[in-house]
N, CA, C and O atoms as a MOPAC input file, in Angstrom:
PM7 MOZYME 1SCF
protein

 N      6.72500 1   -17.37900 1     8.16200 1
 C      6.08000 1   -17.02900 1     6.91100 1
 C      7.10000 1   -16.32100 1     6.01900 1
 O      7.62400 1   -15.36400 1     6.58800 1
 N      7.52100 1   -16.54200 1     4.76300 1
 C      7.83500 1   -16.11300 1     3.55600 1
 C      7.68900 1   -15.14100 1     3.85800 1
 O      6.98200 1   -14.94700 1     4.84700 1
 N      8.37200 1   -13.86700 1     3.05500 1
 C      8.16800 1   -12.22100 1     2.62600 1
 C      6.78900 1   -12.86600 1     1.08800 1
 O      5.61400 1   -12.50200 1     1.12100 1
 N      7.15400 1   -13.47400 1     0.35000 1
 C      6.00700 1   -13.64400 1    -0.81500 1
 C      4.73600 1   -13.96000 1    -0.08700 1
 O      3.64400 1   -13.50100 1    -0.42100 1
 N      4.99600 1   -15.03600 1     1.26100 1
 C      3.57100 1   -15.39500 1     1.42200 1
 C      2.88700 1   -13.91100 1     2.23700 1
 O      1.77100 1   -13.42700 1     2.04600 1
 N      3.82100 1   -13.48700 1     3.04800 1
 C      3.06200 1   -12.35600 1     3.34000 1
 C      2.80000 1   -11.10000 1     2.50600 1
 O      2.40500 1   -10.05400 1     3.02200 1
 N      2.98900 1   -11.21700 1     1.45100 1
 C      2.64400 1    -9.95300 1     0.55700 1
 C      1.78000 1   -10.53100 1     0.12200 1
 O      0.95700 1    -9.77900 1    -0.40100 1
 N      1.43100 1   -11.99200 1     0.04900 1
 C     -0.20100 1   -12.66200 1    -0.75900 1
 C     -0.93600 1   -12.59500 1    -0.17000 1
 O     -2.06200 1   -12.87000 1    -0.58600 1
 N     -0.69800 1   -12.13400 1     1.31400 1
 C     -1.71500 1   -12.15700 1     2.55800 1
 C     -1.98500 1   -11.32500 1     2.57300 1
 O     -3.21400 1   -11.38700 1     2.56600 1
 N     -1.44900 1    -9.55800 1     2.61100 1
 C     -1.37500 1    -8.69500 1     2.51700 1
 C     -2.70000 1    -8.11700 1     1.56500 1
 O     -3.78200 1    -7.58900 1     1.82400 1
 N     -1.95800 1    -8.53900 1     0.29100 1
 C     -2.97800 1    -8.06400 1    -0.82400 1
 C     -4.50000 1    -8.52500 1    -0.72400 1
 O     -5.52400 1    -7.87500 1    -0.93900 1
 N     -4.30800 1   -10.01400 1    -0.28500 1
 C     -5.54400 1   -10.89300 1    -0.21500 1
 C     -6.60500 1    -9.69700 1     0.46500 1
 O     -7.56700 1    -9.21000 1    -0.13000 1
 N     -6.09000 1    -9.30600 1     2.10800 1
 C     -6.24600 1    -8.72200 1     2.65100 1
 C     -7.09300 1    -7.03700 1     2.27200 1
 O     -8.05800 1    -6.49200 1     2.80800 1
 N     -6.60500 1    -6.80600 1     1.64300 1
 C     -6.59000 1    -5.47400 1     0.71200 1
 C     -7.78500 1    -5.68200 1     0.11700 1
 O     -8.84100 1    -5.13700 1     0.44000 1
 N     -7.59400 1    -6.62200 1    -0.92200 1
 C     -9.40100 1    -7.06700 1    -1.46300 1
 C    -10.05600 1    -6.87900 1    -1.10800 1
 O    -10.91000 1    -6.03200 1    -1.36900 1
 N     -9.89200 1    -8.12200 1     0.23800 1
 C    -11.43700 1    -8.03400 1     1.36200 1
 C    -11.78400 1    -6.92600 1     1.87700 1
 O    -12.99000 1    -6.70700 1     1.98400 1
 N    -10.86400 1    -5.97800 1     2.31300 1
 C    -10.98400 1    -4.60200 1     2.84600 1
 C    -11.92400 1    -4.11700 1     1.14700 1
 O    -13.14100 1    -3.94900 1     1.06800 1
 N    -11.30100 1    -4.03900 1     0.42300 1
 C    -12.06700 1    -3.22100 1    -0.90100 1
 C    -13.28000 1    -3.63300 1    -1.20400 1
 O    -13.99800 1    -2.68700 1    -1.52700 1
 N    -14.12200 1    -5.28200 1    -1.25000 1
 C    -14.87900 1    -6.04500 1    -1.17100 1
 C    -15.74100 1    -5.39200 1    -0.12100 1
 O    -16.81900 1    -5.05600 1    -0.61100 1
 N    -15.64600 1    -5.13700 1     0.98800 1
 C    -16.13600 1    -4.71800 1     2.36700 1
 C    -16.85900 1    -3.14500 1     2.54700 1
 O    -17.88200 1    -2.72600 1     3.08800 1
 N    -15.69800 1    -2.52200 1     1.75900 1
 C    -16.04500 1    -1.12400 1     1.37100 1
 C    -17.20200 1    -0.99700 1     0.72600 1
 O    -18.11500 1    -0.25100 1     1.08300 1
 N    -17.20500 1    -1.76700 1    -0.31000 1
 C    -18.41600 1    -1.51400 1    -1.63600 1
 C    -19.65900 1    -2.06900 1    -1.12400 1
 O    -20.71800 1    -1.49500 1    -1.37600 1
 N    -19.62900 1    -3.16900 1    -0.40500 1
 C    -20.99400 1    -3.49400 1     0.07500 1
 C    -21.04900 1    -2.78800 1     1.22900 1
 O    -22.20800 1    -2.69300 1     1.63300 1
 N    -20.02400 1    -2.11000 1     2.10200 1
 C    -20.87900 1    -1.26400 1     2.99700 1
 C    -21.59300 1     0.08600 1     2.74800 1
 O    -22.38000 1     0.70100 1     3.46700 1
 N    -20.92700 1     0.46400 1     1.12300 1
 C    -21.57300 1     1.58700 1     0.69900 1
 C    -23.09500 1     1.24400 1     0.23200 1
 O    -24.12500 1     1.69500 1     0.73200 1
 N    -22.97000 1     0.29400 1    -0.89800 1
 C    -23.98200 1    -0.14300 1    -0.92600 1
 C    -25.14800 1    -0.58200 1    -0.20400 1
 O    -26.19500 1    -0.76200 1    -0.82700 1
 N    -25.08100 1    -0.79500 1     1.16000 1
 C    -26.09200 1    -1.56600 1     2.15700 1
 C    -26.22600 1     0.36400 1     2.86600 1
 O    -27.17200 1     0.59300 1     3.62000 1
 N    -25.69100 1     0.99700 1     2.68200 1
 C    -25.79700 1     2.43500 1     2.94600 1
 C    -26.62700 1     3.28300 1     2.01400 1
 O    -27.51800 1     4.04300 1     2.39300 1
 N    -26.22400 1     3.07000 1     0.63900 1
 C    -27.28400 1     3.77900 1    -0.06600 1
 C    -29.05700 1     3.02200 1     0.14800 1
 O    -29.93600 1     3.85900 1     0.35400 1
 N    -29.40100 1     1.86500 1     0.10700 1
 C    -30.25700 1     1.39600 1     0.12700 1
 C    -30.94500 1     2.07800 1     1.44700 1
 O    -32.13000 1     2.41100 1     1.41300 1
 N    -30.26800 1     2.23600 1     2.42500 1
 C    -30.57300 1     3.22500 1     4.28500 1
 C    -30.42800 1     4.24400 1     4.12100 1
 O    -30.30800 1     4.90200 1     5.15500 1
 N    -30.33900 1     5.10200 1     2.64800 1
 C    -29.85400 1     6.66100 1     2.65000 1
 C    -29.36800 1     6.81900 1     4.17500 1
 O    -30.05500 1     7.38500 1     5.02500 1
 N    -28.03400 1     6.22300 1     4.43700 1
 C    -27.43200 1     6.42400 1     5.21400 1
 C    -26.01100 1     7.53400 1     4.74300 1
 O    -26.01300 1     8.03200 1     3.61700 1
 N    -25.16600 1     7.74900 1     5.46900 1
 C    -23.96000 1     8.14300 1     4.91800 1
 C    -22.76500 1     6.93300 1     4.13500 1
 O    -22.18600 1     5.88500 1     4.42100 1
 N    -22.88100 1     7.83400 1     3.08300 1
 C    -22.11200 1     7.13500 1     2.07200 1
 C    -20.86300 1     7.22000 1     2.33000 1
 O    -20.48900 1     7.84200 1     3.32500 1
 N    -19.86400 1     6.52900 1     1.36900 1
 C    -18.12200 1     6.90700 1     1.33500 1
 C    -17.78000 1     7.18900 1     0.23300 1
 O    -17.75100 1     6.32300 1    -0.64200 1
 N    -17.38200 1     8.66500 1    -0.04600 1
 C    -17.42700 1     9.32000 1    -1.50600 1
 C    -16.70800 1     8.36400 1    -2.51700 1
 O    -16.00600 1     7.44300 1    -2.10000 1
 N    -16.82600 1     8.51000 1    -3.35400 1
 C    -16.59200 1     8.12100 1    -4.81800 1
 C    -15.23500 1     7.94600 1    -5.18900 1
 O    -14.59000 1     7.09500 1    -5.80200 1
 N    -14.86900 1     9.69500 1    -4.27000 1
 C    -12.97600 1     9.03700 1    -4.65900 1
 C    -12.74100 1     8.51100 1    -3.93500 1
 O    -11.67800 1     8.02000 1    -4.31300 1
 N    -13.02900 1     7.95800 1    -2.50500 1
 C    -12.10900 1     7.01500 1    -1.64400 1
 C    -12.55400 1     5.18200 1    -1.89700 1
 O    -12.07600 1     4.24300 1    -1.26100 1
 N    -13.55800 1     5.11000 1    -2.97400 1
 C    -14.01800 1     4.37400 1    -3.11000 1
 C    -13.06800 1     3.90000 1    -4.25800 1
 O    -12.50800 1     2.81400 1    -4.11000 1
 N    -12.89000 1     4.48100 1    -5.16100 1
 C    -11.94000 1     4.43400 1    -6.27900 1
 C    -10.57700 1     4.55200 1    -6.05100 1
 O     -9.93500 1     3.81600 1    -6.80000 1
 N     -9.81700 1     5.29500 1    -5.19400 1
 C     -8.80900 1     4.57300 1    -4.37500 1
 C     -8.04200 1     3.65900 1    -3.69400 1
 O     -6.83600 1     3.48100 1    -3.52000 1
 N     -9.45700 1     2.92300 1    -3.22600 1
 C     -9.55500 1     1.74100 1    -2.79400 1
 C     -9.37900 1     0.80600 1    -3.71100 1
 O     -8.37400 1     0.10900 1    -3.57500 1
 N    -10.18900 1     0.56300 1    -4.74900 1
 C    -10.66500 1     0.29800 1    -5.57800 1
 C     -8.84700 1    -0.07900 1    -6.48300 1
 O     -8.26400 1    -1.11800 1    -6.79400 1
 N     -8.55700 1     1.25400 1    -6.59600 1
 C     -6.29400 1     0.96600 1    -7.13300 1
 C     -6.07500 1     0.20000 1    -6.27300 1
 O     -5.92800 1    -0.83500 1    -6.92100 1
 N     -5.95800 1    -0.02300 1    -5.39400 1
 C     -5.27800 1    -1.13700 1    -4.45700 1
 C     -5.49300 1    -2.41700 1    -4.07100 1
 O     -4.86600 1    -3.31100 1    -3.50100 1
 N     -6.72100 1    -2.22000 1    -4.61900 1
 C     -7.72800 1    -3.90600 1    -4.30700 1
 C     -8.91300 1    -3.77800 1    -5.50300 1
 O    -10.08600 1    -3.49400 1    -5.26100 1
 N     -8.56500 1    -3.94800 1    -6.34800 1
 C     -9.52300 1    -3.84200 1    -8.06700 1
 C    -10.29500 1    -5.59000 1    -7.77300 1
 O    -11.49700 1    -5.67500 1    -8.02600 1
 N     -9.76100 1    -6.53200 1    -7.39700 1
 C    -10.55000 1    -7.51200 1    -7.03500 1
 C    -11.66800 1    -7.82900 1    -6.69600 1
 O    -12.67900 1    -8.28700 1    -7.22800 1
 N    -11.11600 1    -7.30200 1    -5.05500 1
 C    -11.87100 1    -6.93700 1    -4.49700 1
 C    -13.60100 1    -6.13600 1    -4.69400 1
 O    -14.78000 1    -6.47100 1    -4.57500 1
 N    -12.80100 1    -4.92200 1    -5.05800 1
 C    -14.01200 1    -3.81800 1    -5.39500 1
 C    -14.68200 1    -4.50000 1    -6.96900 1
 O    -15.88900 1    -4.31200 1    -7.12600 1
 N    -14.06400 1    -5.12800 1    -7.89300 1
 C    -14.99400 1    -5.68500 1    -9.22400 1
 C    -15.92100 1    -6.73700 1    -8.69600 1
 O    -17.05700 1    -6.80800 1    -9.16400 1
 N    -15.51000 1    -7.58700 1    -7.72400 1
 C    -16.68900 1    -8.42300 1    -7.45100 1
 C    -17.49100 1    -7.99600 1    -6.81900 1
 O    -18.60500 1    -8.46000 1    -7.06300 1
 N    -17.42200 1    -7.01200 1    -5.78900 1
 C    -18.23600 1    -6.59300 1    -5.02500 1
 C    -19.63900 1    -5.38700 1    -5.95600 1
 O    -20.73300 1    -4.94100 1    -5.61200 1
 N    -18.93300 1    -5.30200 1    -6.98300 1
 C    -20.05700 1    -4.48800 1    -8.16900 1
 C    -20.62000 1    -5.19500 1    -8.39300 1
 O    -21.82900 1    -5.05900 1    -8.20500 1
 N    -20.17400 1    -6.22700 1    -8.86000 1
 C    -20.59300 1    -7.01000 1    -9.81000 1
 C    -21.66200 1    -7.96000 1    -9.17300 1
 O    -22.66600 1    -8.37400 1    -9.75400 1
 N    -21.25600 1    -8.26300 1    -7.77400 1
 C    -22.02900 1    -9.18700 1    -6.88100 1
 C    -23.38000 1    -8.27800 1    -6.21100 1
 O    -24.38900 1    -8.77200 1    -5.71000 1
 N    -23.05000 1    -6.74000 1    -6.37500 1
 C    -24.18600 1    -6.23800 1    -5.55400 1
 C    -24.62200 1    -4.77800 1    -6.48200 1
 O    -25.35400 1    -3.82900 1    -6.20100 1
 N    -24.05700 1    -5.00500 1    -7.31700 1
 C    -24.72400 1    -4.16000 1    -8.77500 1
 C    -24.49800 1    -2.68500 1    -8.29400 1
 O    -25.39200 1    -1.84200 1    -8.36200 1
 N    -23.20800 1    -2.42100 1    -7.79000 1
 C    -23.08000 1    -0.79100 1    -7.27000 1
 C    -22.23600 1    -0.38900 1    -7.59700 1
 O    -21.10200 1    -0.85500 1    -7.48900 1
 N    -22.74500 1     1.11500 1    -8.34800 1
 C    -21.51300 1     1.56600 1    -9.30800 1
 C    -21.13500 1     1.32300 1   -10.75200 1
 O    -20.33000 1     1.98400 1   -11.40800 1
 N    -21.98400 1     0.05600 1   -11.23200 1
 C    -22.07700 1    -0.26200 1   -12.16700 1
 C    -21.82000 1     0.50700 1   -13.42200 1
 O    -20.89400 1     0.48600 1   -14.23200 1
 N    -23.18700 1     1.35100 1   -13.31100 1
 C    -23.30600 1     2.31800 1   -14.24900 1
 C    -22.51200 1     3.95900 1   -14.44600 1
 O    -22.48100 1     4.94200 1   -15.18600 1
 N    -21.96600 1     3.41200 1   -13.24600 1
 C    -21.23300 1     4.93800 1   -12.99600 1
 C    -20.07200 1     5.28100 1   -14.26700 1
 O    -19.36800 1     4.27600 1   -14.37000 1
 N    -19.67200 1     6.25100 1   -15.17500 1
 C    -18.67200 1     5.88400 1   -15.79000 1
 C    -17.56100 1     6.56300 1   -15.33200 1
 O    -16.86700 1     6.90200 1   -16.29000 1
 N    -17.05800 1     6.93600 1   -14.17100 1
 C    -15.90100 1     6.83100 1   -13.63700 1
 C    -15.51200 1     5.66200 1   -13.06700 1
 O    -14.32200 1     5.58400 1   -12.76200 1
 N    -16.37900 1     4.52200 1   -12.79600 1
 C    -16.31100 1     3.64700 1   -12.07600 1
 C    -15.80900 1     2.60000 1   -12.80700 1
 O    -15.53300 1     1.53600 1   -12.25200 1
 N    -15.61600 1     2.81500 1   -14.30600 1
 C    -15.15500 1     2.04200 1   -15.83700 1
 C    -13.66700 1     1.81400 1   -14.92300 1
 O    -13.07200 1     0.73900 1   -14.84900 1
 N    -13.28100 1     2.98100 1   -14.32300 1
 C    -11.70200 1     2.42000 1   -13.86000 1
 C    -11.47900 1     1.26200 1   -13.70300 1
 O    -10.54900 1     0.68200 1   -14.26400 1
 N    -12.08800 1     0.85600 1   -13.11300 1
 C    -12.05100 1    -0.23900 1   -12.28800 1
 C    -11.72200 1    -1.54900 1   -12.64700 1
 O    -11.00200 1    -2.17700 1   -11.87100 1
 N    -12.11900 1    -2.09200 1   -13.69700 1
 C    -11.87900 1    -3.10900 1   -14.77700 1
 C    -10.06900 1    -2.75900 1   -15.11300 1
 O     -9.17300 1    -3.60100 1   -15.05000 1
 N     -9.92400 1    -1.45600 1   -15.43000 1
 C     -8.71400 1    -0.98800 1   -15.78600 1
 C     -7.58100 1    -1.50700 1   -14.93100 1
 O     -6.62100 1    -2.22400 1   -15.21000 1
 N     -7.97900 1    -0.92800 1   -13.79800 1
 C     -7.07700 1    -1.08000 1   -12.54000 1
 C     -6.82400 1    -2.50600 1   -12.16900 1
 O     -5.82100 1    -2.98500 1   -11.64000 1
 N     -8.35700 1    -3.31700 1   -12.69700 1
 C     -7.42800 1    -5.04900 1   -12.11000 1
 C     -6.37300 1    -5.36500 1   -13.80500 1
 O     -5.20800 1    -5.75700 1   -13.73600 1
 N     -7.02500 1    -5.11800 1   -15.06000 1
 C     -5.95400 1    -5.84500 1   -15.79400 1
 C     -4.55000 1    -5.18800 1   -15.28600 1
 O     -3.66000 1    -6.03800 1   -15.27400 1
 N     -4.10900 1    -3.86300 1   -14.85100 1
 C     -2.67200 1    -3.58400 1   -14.80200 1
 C     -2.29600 1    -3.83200 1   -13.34200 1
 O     -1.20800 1    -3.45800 1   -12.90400 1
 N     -3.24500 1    -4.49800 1   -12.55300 1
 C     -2.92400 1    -5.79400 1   -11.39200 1
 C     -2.13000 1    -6.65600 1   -11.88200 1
 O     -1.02000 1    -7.01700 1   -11.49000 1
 N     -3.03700 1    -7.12400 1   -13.17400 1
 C     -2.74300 1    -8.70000 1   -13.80900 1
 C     -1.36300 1    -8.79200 1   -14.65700 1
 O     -0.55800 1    -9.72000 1   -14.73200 1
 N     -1.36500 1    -7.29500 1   -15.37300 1
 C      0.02100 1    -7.18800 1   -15.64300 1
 C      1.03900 1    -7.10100 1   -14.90600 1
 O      2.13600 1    -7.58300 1   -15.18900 1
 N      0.81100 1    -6.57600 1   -14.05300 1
 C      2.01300 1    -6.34200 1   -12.48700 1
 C      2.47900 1    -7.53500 1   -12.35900 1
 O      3.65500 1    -7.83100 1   -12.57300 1
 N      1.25900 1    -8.61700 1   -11.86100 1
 C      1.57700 1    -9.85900 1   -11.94200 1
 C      2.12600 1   -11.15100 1   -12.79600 1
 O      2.24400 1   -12.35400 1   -12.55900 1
 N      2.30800 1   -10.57800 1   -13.53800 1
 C      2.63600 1   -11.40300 1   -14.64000 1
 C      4.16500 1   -11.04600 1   -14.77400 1
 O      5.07400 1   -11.82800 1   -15.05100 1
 N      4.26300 1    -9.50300 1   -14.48200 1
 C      5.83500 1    -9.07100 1   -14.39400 1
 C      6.28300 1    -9.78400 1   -13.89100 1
 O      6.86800 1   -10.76000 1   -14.36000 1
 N      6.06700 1    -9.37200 1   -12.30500 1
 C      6.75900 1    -9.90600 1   -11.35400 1
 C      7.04500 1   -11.63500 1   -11.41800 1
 O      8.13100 1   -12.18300 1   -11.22700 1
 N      5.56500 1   -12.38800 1   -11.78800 1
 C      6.11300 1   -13.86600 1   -11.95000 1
 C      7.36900 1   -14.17200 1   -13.08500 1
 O      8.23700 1   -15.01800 1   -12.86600 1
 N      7.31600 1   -13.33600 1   -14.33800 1
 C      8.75200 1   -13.48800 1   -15.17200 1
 C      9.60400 1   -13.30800 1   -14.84600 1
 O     10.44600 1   -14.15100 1   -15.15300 1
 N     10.05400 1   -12.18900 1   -14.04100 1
 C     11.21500 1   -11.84600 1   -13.61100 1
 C     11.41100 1   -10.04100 1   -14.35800 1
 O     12.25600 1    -9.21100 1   -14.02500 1
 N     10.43000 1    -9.90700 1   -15.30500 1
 C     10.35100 1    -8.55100 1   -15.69000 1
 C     10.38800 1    -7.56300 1   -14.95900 1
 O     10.91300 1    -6.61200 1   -15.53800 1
 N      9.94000 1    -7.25700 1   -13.53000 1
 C     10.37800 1    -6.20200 1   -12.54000 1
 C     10.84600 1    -6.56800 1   -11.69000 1
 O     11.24200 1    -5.79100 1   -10.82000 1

């Protein structure tokens, strides 16, 4: 395997982990079970914005939160990262 393909695996990876997070919080609040606070959620969330936007978006959690506005933030300067790196800009 490539060093690129494994950093696409990597990240891919990262998503699903962030994806995973949000619906397990979510399937937790619905069980007033124990939650996973807000900042590790949003942490997550920097590292896998993919991830964690579909998983709002797919299970309506956090939505309304407005710290949770990050989040949108955090994938476009994904998208910019990416766009660097494909030019040759970083």
């Amino acid at each position: 395997m490539t060093p690129v393909l494994a950093a696409i695996a990597v990240y891919l990876l990262i998503n699903a982990v962030a994806f995973f997070a949000y619906y397990r919080d979510k399937r937790s609040a619905k069980r007033s079970a124990w939650r996973t606070p807000e900042k590790t959620l949003l942490v997550i969330a920097l590292f896998g914005p993919f991830g964690a936007f579909g998983a709002m978006h797919a299970f309506r959690h956090k939505t309304q939160k407005p710290l949770f506005r990050l989040v949108p933030f955090f994938l476009c300067l994904h998208l910019v990262l990416a766009a660097a790196l494909i030019t040759g800009l970083v």
